[in-house]
C-alpha positions as CSV (number, residue, x, y, z in Angstrom):
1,X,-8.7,-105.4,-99.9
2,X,-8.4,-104.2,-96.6
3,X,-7.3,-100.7,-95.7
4,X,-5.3,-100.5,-92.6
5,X,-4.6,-98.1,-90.1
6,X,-1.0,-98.2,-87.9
7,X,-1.3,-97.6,-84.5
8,X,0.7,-97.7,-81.1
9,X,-0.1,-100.6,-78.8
10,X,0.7,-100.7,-75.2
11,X,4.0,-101.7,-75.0
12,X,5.1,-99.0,-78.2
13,X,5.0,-101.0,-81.0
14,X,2.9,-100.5,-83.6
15,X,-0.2,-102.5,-85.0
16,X,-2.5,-102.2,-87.9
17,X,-6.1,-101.3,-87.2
18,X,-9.2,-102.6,-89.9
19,X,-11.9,-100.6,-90.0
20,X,-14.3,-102.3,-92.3
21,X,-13.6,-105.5,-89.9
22,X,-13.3,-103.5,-86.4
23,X,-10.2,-105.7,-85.8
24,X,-6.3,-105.1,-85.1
25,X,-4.1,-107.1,-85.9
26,X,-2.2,-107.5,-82.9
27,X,-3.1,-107.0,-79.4
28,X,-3.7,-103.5,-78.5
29,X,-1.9,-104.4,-75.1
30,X,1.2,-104.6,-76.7
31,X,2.0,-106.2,-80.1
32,X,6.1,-107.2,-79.8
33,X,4.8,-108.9,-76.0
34,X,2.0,-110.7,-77.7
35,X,4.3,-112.5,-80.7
36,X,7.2,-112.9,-77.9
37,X,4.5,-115.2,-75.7
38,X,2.2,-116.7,-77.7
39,X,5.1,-117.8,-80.9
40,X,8.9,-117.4,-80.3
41,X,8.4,-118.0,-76.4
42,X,5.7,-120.7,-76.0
43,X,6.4,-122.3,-79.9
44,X,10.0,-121.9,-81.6
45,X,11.9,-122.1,-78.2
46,X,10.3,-125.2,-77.3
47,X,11.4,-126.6,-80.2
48,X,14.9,-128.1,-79.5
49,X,16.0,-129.5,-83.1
50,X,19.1,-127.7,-84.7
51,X,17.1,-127.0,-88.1
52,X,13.5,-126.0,-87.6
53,X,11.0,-126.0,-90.3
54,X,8.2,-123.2,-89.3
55,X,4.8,-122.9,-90.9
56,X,2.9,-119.3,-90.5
57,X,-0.7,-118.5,-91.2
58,X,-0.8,-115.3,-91.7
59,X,2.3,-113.2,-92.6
60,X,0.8,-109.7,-91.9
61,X,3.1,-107.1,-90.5
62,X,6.2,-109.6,-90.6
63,X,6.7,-109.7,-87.0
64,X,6.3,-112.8,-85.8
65,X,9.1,-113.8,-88.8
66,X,10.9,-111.0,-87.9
67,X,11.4,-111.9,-84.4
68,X,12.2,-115.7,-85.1
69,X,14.6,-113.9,-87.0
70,X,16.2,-112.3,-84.1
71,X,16.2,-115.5,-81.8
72,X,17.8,-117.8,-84.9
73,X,20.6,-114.9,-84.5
74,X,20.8,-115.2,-80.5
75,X,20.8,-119.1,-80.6
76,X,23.8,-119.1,-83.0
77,X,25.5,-116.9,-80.3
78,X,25.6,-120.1,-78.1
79,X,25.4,-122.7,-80.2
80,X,28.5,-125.0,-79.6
81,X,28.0,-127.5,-82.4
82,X,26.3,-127.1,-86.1
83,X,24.8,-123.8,-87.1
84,X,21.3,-123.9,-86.1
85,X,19.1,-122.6,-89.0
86,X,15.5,-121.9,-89.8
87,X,13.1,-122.4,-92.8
88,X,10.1,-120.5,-92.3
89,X,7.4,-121.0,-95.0
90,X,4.3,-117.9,-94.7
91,X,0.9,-117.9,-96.1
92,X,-0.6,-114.5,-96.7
93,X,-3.7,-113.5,-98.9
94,X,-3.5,-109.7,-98.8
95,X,0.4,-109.0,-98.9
96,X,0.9,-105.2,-97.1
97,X,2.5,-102.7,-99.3
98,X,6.1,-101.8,-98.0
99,X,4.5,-98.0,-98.5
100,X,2.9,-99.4,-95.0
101,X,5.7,-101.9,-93.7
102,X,8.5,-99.1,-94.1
103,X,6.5,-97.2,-91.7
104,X,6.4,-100.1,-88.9
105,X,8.7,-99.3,-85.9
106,X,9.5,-103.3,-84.6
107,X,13.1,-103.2,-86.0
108,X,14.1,-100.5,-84.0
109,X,13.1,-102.2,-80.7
110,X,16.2,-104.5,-81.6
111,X,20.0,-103.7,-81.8
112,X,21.5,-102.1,-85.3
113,X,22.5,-105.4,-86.7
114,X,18.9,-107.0,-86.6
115,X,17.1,-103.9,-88.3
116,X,18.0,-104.6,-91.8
117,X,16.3,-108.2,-91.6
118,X,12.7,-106.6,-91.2
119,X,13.0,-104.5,-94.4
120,X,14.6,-107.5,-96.1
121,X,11.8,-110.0,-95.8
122,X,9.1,-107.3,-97.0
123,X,11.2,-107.0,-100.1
124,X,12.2,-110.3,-101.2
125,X,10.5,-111.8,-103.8
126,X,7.8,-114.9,-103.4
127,X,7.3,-118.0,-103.7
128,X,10.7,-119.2,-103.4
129,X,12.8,-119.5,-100.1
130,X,15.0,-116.8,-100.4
131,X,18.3,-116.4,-97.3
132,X,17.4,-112.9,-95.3
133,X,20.5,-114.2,-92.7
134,X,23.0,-117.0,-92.0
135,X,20.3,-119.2,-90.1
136,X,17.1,-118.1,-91.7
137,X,15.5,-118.6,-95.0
138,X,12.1,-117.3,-95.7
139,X,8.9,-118.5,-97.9
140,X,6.2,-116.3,-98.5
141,X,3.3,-117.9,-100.4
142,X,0.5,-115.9,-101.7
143,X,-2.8,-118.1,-101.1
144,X,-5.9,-118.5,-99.3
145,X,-5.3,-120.5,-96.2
146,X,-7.6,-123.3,-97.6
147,X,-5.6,-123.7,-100.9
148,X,-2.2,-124.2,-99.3
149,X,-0.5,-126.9,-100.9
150,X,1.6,-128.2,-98.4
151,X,5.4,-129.2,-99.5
152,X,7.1,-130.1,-96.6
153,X,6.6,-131.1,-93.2
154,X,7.1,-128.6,-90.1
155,X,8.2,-128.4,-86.4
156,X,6.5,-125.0,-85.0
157,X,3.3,-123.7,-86.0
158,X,2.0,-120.8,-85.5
159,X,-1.8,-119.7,-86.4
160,X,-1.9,-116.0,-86.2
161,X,-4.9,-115.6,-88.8
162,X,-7.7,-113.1,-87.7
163,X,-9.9,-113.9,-84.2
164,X,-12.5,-117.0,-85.4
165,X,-15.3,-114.3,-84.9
166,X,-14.3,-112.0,-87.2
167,X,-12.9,-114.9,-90.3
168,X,-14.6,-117.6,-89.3
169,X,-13.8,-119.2,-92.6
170,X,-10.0,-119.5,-91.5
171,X,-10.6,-121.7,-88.9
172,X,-12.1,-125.0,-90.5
173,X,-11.3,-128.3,-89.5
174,X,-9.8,-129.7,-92.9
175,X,-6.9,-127.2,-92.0
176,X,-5.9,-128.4,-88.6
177,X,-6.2,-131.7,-90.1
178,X,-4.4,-131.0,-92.9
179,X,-1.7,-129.2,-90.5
180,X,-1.6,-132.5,-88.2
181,X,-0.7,-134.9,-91.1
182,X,2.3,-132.4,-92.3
183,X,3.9,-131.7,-88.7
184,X,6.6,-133.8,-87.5
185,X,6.7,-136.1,-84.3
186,X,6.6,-133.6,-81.4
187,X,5.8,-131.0,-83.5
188,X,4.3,-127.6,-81.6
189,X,1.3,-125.2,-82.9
190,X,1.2,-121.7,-80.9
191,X,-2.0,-119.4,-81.1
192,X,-3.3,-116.4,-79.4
193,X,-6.6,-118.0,-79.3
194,X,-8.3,-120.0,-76.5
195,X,-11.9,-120.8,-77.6
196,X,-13.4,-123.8,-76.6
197,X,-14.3,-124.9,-80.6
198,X,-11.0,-124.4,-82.0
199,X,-9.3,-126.6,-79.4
200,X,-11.9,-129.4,-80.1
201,X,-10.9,-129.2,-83.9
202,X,-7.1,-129.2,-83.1
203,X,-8.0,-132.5,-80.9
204,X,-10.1,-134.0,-83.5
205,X,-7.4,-133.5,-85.6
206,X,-5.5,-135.4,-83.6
207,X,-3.4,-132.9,-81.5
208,X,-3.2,-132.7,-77.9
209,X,-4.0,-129.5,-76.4
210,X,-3.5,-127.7,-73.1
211,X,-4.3,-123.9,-72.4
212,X,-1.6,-122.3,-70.7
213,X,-1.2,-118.5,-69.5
214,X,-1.6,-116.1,-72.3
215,X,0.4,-112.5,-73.0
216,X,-0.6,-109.4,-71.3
217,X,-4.8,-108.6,-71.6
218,X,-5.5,-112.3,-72.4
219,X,-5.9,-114.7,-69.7
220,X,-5.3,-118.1,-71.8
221,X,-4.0,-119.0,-75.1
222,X,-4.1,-122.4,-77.0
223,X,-0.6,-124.8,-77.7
224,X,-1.4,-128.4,-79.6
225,X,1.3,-131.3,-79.7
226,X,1.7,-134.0,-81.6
């Protein structure tokens, strides 16, 4: 088990730091800019559907659920036909302890009716979906990446596991494959990483790829299609 640090990133929000791997486990320039470009902005909002199923590797800190979250809420706002809503299934080996979540300060980035959401889908129980809001149901499996059994096909991807050179082992080629034959037409997968390898194995898979512009202190990041 891991024992992380928090600390400030760039833009004010917080991070967790891992000593015994030397790795953070957001971008030190900024964590909330980093999940706002490389999954809610380039992934979820590219997806157009009214009910979107998203699949996560890699819970962690909650944010990048939390702020799907938050843009489910703001899409509702203008939403002039059926209630949009989100499913959002997680996969997370070492869940954090809410000793450690309570202490993370992306809720209060957000207005007053947002903040109880974060504390919310810490504290719910797994394994089942469970409702945190109107348009959002949440997930969380306990598993290693590897022994995800998958139970449902997905729109938006996003593969925010640790950098390949630090978990190599959570980047094989049975998953993209795996993650290919359980997306949907048109389906989208979003991550921070650019590396040559891992955008052959999304290809292989059968994805088409693209770099495109990543968030601030990273030049590229990966999205797939199918």
């Amino acid at each position: 088990m891991f024992n992380p640090q928090i600390q400030f990133t760039a833009d004010g929000s917080h991070t967790l730091y891992i000593p015994e791997m030397e790795e953070h486990y957001h971008s030190v320039n900024g964590a909330i800019q980093e999940s706002l470009h490389v999954y809610i902005e380039a992934g979820l909002n590219q997806c157009k559907k009214e009910t979107i199923n998203v699949l996560e590797f890699g819970f962690g800190t909650g944010l990048n659920a939390f702020l799907t979250i938050v843009e489910a809420e703001k899409r509702n706002l203008n939403c002039k036909s059926a209630l949009a809503k989100i499913n959002y299934t997680t996969i997370e080996k070492y869940p954090l302890p809410v000793a450690i979540t309570n202490q993370l300060n992306y809720a209060k980035e957000f207005a007053i009716k947002y903040q109880p959401y974060f504390s919310k889908i810490h504290t719910c129980e797994w394994g089942n979906f469970v409702k945190i809001s109107t348009h959002f149901q949440i997930k969380k499996i306990q598993s290693d990446f590897s022994d995800f059994q998958f139970e449902d096909n997905y729109d938006v991807i996003f593969y925010d596991a640790f950098a390949p050179d630090k978990q190599s082992d959570v980047w094989p080629q049975e998953i993209f494959n795996k993650i290919f034959q359980h997306s949907n037409p048109n389906a989208i997968l979003t991550t921070y990483c650019a590396k040559g390898n891992i955008r052959r194995m999304m290809q292989a898979a059968g994805f088409q790829t693209e770099r495109i512009p990543g968030p601030p202190g990273k030049r590229e990041m990966l999205r797939a299609r199918k």
